[in-house]
C-alpha positions in Angstrom: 0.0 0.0 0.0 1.3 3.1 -0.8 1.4 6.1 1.8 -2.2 7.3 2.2 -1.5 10.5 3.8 -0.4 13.2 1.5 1.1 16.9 2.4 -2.6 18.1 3.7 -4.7 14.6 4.4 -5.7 11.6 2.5 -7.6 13.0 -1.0 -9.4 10.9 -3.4 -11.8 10.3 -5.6 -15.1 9.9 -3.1 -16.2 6.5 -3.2 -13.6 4.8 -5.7 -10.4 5.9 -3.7 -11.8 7.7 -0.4 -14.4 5.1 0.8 -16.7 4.9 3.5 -15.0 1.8 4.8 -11.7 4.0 4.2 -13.0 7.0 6.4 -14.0 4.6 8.9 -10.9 2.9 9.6 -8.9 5.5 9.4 -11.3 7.5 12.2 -10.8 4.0 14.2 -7.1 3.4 13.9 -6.6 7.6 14.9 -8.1 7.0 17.8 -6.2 3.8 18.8 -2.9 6.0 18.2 -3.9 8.8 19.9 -4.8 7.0 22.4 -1.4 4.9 22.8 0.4 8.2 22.3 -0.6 9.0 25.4 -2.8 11.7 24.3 -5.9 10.8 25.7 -4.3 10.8 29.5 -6.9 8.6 31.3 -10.0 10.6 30.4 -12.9 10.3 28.2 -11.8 11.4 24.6 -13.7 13.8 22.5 -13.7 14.6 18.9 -15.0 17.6 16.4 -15.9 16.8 13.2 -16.6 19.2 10.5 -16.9 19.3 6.8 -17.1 21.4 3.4 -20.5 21.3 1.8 -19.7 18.6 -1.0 -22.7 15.6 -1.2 -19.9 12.5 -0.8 -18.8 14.7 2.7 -22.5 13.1 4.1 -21.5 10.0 3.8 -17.9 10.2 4.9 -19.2 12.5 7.8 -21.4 9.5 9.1 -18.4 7.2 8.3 -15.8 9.1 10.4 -18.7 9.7 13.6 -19.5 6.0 13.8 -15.5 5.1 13.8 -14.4 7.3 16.2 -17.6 6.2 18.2 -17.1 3.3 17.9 -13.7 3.4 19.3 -15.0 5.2 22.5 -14.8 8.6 21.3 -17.3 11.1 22.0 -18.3 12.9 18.8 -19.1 16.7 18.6 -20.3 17.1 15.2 -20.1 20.9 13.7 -21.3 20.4 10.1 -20.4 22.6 7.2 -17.9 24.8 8.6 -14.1 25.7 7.0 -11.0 24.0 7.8 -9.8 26.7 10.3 -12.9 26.8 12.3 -13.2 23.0 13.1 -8.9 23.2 14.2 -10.2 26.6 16.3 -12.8 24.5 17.9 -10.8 21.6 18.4 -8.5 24.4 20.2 -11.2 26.0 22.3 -13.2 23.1 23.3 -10.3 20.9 24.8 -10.7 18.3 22.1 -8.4 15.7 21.8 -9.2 15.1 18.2 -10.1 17.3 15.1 -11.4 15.9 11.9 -12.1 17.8 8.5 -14.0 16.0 5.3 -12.6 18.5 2.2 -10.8 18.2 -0.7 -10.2 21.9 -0.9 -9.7 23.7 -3.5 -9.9 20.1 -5.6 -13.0 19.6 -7.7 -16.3 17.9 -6.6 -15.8 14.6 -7.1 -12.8 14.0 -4.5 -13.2 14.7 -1.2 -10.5 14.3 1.8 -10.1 13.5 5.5 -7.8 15.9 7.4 -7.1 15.0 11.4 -6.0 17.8 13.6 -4.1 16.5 17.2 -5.6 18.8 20.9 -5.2 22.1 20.2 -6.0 22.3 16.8 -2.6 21.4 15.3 -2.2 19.3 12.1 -0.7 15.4 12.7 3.1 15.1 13.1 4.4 12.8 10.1 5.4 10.5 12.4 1.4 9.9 13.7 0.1 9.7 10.4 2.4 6.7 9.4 1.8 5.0 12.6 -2.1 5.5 11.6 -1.4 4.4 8.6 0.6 0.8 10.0 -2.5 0.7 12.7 -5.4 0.8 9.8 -3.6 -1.7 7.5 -2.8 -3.9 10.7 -6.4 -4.3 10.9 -7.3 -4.3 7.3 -5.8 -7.6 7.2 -6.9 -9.1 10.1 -5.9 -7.9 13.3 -8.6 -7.3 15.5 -9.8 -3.7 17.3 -10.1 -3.5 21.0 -13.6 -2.4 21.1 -15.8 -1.3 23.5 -19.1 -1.9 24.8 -22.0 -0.4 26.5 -21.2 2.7 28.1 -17.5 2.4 26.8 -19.1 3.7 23.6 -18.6 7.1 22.1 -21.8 9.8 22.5 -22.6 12.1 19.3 -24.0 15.5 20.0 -24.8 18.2 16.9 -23.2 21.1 18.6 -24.9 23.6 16.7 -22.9 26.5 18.7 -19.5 26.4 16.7 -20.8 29.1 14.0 -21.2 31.3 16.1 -18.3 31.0 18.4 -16.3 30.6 15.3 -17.7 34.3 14.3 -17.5 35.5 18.0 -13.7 34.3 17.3 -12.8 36.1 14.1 -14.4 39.6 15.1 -12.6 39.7 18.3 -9.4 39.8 16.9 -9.9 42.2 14.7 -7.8 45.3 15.2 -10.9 47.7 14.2 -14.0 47.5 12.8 -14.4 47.4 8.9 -17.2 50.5 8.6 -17.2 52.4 5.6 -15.6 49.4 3.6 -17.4 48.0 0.9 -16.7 44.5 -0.4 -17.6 41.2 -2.3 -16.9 38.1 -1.0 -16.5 34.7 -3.6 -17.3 31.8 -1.5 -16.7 29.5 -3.4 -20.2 27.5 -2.9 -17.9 25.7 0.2 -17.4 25.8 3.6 -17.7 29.5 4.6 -20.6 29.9 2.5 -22.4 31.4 5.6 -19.5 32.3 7.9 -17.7 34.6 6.1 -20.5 36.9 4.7 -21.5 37.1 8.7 -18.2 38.0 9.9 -17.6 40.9 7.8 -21.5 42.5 8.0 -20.9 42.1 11.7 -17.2 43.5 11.6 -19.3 46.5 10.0 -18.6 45.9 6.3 -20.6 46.4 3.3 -20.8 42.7 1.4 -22.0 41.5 -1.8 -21.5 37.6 -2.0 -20.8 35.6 -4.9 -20.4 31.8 -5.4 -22.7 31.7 -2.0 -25.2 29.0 -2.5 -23.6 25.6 -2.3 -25.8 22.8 -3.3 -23.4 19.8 -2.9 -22.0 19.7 -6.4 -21.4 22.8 -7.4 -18.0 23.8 -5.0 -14.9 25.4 -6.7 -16.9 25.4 -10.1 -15.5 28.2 -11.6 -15.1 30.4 -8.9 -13.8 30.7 -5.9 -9.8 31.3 -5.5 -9.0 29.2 -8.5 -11.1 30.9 -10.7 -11.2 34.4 -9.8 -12.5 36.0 -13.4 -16.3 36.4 -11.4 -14.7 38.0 -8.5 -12.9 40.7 -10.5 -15.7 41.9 -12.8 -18.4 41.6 -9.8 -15.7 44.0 -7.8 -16.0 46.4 -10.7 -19.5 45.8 -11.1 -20.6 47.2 -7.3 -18.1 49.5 -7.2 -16.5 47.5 -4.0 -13.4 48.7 -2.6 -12.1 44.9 -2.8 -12.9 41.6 -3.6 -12.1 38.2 -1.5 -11.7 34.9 -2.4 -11.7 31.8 -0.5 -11.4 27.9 -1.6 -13.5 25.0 -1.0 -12.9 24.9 2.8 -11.8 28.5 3.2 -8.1 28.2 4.6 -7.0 30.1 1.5 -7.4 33.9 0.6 -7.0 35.9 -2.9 -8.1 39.4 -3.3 -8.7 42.1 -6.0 -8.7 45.7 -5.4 -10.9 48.2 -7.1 -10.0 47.8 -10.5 -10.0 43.7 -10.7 -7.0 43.9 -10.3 -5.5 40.3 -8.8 -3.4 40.7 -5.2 -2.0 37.4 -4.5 -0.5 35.6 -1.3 2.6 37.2 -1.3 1.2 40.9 -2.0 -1.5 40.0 1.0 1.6 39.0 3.1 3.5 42.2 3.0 0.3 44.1 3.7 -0.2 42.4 6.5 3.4 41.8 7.8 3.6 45.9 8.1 0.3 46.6 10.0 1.2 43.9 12.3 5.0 45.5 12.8 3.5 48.7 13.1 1.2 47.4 16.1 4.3 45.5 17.5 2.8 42.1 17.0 5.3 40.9 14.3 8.0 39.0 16.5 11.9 39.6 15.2 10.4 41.5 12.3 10.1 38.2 10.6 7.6 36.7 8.1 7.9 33.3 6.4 7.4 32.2 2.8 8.2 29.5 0.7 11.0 28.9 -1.9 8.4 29.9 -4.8 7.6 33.5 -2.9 8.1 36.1 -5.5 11.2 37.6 -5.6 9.6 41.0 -5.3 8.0 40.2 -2.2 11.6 39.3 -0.7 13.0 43.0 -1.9 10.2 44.7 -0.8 10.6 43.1 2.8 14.4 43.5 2.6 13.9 47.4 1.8 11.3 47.9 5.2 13.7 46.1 7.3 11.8 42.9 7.6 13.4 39.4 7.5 12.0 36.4 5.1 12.7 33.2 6.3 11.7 30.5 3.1 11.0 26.8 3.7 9.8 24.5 1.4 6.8 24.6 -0.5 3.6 24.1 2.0 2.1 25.3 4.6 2.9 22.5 7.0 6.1 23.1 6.5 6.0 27.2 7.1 3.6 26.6 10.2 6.4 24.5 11.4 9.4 27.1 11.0 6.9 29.4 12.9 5.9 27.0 15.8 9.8 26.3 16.1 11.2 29.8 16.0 8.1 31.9 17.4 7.2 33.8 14.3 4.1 35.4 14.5 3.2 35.3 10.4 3.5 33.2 7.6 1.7 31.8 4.3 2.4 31.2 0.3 2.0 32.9 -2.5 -0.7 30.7 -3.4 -3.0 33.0 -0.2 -2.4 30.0 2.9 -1.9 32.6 5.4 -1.1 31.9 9.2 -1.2 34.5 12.2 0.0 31.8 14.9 -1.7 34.3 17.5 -4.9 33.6 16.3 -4.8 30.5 13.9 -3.3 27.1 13.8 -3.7 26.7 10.0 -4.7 29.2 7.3 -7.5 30.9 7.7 -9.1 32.5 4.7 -12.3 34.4 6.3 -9.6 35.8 8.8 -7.1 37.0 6.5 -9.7 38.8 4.4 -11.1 40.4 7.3 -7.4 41.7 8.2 -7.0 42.9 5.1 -10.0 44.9 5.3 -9.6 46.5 8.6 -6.2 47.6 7.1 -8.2 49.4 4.4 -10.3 50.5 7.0 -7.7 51.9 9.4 -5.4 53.4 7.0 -8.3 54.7 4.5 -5.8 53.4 1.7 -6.7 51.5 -1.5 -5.8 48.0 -1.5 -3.7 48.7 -4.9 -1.9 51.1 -3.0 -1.9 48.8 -0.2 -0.3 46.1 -2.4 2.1 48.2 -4.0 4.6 47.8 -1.0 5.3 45.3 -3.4 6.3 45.1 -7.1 5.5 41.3 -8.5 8.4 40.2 -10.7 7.3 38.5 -13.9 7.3 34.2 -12.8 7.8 31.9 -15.6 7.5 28.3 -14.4 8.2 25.1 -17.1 7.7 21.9 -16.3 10.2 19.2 -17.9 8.6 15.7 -17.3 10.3 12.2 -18.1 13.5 13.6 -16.4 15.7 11.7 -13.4 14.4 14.2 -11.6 17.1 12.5 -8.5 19.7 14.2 -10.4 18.5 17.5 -10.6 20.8 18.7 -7.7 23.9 16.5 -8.4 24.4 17.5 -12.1 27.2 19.2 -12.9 25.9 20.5 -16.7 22.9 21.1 -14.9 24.4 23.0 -12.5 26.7 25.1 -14.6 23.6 26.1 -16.4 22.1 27.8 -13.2 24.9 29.6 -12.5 25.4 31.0 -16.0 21.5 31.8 -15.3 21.9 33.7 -12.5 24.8 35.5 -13.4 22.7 36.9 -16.5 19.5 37.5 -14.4 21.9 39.3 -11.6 20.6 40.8 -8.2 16.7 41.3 -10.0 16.6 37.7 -10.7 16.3 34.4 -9.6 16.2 30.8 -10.8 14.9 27.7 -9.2 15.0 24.3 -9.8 12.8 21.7 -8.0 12.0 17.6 -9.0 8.2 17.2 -8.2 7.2 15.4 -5.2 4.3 12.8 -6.7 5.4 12.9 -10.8 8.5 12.4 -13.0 9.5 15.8 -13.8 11.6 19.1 -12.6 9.8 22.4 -12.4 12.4 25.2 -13.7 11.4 28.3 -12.3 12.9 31.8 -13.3 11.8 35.5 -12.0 12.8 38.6 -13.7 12.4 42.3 -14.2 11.7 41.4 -17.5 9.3 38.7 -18.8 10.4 38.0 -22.2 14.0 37.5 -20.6 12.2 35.4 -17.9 10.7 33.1 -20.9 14.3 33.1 -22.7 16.3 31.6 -19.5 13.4 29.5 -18.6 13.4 27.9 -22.0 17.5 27.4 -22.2 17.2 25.4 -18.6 14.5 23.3 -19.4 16.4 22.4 -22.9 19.3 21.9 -20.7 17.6 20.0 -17.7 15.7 17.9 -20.4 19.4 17.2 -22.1 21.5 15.8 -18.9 18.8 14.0 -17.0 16.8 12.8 -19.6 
C-alpha cells in the first residue's frame, strides 16, 4: 500500500479511492494511536468533526462519527464549517481530536479526511504513518479492541461552533471594517455562511458571490482558483475589494478596485507591516516558501523585515513558525497563518485583516499592495526527467549559474523535482518577462538534455 496520507490529508476520488470503509478505519485506527500516544491521558476522549458542503462529505461525515464512536470517542459534530474553524474549535473546546471532510480547493468529485491532534494542530508525520501501519494492521486481520456499552462514544450536533467561530474572528480584529465595501466569492464551500456574517458584523458592506452551495457545485468556476467572477463583480458594485476563498476557506486571494488580482505574497507584505506597526510581528520576521516572488523578498528587505523560506507548503512554514516563534507566515498561493490567532490558514480571517487595514489606514488595497512590485514568474515543467539528479548534475548546475549570473541581483532561478510525478519544475523571476521566458526555456532544454 502506498502512503495514504499526503502533504494536507488523504484526498481521493469519493467513493472509488476515499471510501466509506476507508474513512471509517482510518477514524478507528486515529483514535487507537492517539490513544497509545498518550494523548488521551486517562480521560474520556472527544472529537469535532466538520466538513465542506460537497454531497460525498454526508457520507464520509457518518463514516468518520460512527468510527471514532465506535472506538469510545465522544463525537461533537459541527457540520459545514471551513478547515480553520473545526482546528479553532478543536482548540477551544479541549478536544483531543479534530477531523475535517474536504478536498479543498480540488473539484467535486474528491473529497478528503484531514485529522487535527488537541489544540487544533495538524498530525506530526510520524502519527500519520503510525495511523497508517495501525489501519492496515487491521485491514488484514488484526482485531480492534472495542468497547461496549457505556464504553461507547456519544454524538451530539453542537450547533454552537458558528457562532463562536464568528465571535472568534471579530474579536481579533484590530478595528471595525465600517465604511468598507466588499464582495466576498465563496466558493459554494465551507464558509458559504460564515464569512459573509463575519464581515457584515465587523461592520462591512458585502455582496457575496459563489454563496449557495448545493453539494455539487463547489470550486466550479469560482472561488480562489477561478477568480474572473470575483474581478468583474468587484468592478460591477463598485466594492473597494474583492475576496476569495477555496472550497474549505483556509485560503485567501483578493482584487482591489479595479479587478485587479493581489495574491499571497502581496496579502503577506500588507499584513506583515500593520502587524509591525502594532508591534505584534515578533523579530520583524515573516515566512514564505521557496516559490515567494522575488519581489516580495526586496520589498521586505527594503522595510527592514526578515524572510525566512521553507519548502513549498504550509505545513512546513507553520512548522518554521511554531519552532522559532514567528508570529506570520503563508504562500503565495494565499495559505496565510497569524500563529496568534490560527493554527492553520485561515481565509475568512485574513480577508477580514486585510480589510480592517483598508479601513484603518483609509488606503486602497492597490496602494496597499504596491509595497510590493510582482516580478514577472515563468514556471516550465520538464517531465520524463531523473528528476534525483536534478541537484547533483554538474551541466545542470553550470547552467544555473550561468543563469543567474545573467538574471543578476533582480533575478532568480529555481529548480525543484516534483514530489508525486516524473519531472523538474524550472522556475525563473525577472524584471523582464520575455527574458524570464528566454532563461526559462535554455534550462529546461538543458535540464531535459542531462537528466533525460
Amino acid at each position: 500500500m502506498g502512503r495514504l496520507f499526503g502533504t494536507d490529508g488523504v484526498r481521493g476520488v469519493a467513493n472509488a479511492d476515499l471510501t466509506a470503509e476507508l474513512a471509517l478505519g482510518l477514524s478507528v485506527a486515529a483514535a487507537h494511536v492517539l490513544a497509545e500516544a498518550g494523548t488521551f491521558e486517562g480521560h474520556r476522549p472527544t472529537a469535532v468533526v466538520g466538513r465542506d458542503p460537497r454531497a460525498s462529505g454526508e457520507f464520509l461525515e457518518a463514516a468518520v462519527v460512527a468510527g471514532l464512536a465506535s472506538a469510545g470517542v465522544d463525537v461533537l459534530r459541527v457540520g459545514v464549517l471551513p478547515t480553520p474553524a473545526v482546528a479553532h474549535l478543536t482548540g477551544v473546546l479541549g478536544a483531543d481530536i479534530g477531523v475535517m471532510l474536504s478536498a479543498s480547493h480540488n473539484a467535486m468529485p474528491d473529497n478528503g479526511v484531514k485529522f487535527f491532534a488537541r489544540g487544533g494542530h495538524k498530525l506530526a508525520d510520524e502519527l500519520e504513518d503510525r495511523i497508517e501501519t495501525v489501519y492496515e494492521q487491521h485491514r488484514t486481520g488484526e482485531p480492534w479492541t472495542r468497547p461496549t456499552g457505556a464504553g461507547v462514544g456519544r454524538v451530539t450536533d453542537y450547533v454552537e461552533g458558528f457562532d463562536r467561530y464568528v465571535a472568534h474572528l471579530i474579536a481579533v480584529l484590530p478595528n471595525r471594517l465600517d465604511g468598507v465595501k466588499v464582495v466576498l466569492d465563496e466558493a459554494h464551500g465551507a464558509a458559504a455562511r460564515v464569512s459573509p456574517e463575519a464581515f457584515a458584523r465587523a461592520g462591512a458592506e458585502v455582496v457575496t458571490i459563489g454563496a449557495e452551495p448545493d453539494g455539487l457545485n463547489i470550486n466550479d468556476g469560482c472561488g480562489s482558483t477561478h477568480l474572473e467572477l470575483l474581478r468583474a463583480a468587484v468592478v460591477e458594485h463598485g466594492a473597494d475589494l474583492g475576496i476569495a476563498h477555496d472550497g474549505d476557506a483556509d485560503r485567501c486571494l483578493a482584487v482591489d478596485a479595479a479587478g485587479e488580482e493581489v495574491d499571497g505574497d502581496q496579502i503577506l507584505a500588507v499584513l506583515a507591516l500593520a502587524m509591525r506597526e502594532a508591534g505584534q510581528l515578533r523579530r520583524d520576521t515573516v515566512v514564505g516558501t521557496v516559490m515567494s516572488n522575488l519581489g516580495f523578498k526586496l520589498a521586505m528587505e527594503r522595510e527592514g523585515i526578515q524572510l525566512v523560506q521553507t519548502a513549498v507548503g504550509d505545513r512546513y512554514v507553520l512548522e518554521s513558525m511554531k519552532a522559532e516563534g514567528y508570529a506570520l507566515g503563508g504562500e503565495q498561493s494565499g495559505h496565510v497563518i497569524v500563529l496568534d490567532h490560527a493554527t492553520t490558514g485561515d481565509g475568512t480571517l485574513t480577508g477580514l485583516m486585510l480589510a480592517a487595514r483598508v479601513a484603518a489606514t483609509g488606503r486602497s488595497l492597490a496602494e496597499l499592495a504596491g509595497v510590493m512590485e510582482r516580478l514577472p514568474q515563468v514556471l516550465v515543467n520538464v517531465p520524463d526527467v531523473d528528476k534525483s539528479r536534478v541537484h547533483t548534475s554538474q551541466e545542470v548546475a553550470a547552467a544555473v549559474a550561468d543563469a543567474e549570473r545573467e538574471l543578476g541581483a533582480t533575478g532568480r532561478v529555481l529548480l525543484r523535482p516534483s514530489g508525486t510525478e516524473p519531472l523538474v519544475r524550472v522556475m525563473v523571476e525577472a524584471a523582464d518577462i520575455e527574458q524570464a521566458r528566454t532563461v526559462a526555456g535554455q534550462l529546461a532544454d538543458v535540464v531535459k538534455s542531462a537528466l533525460g
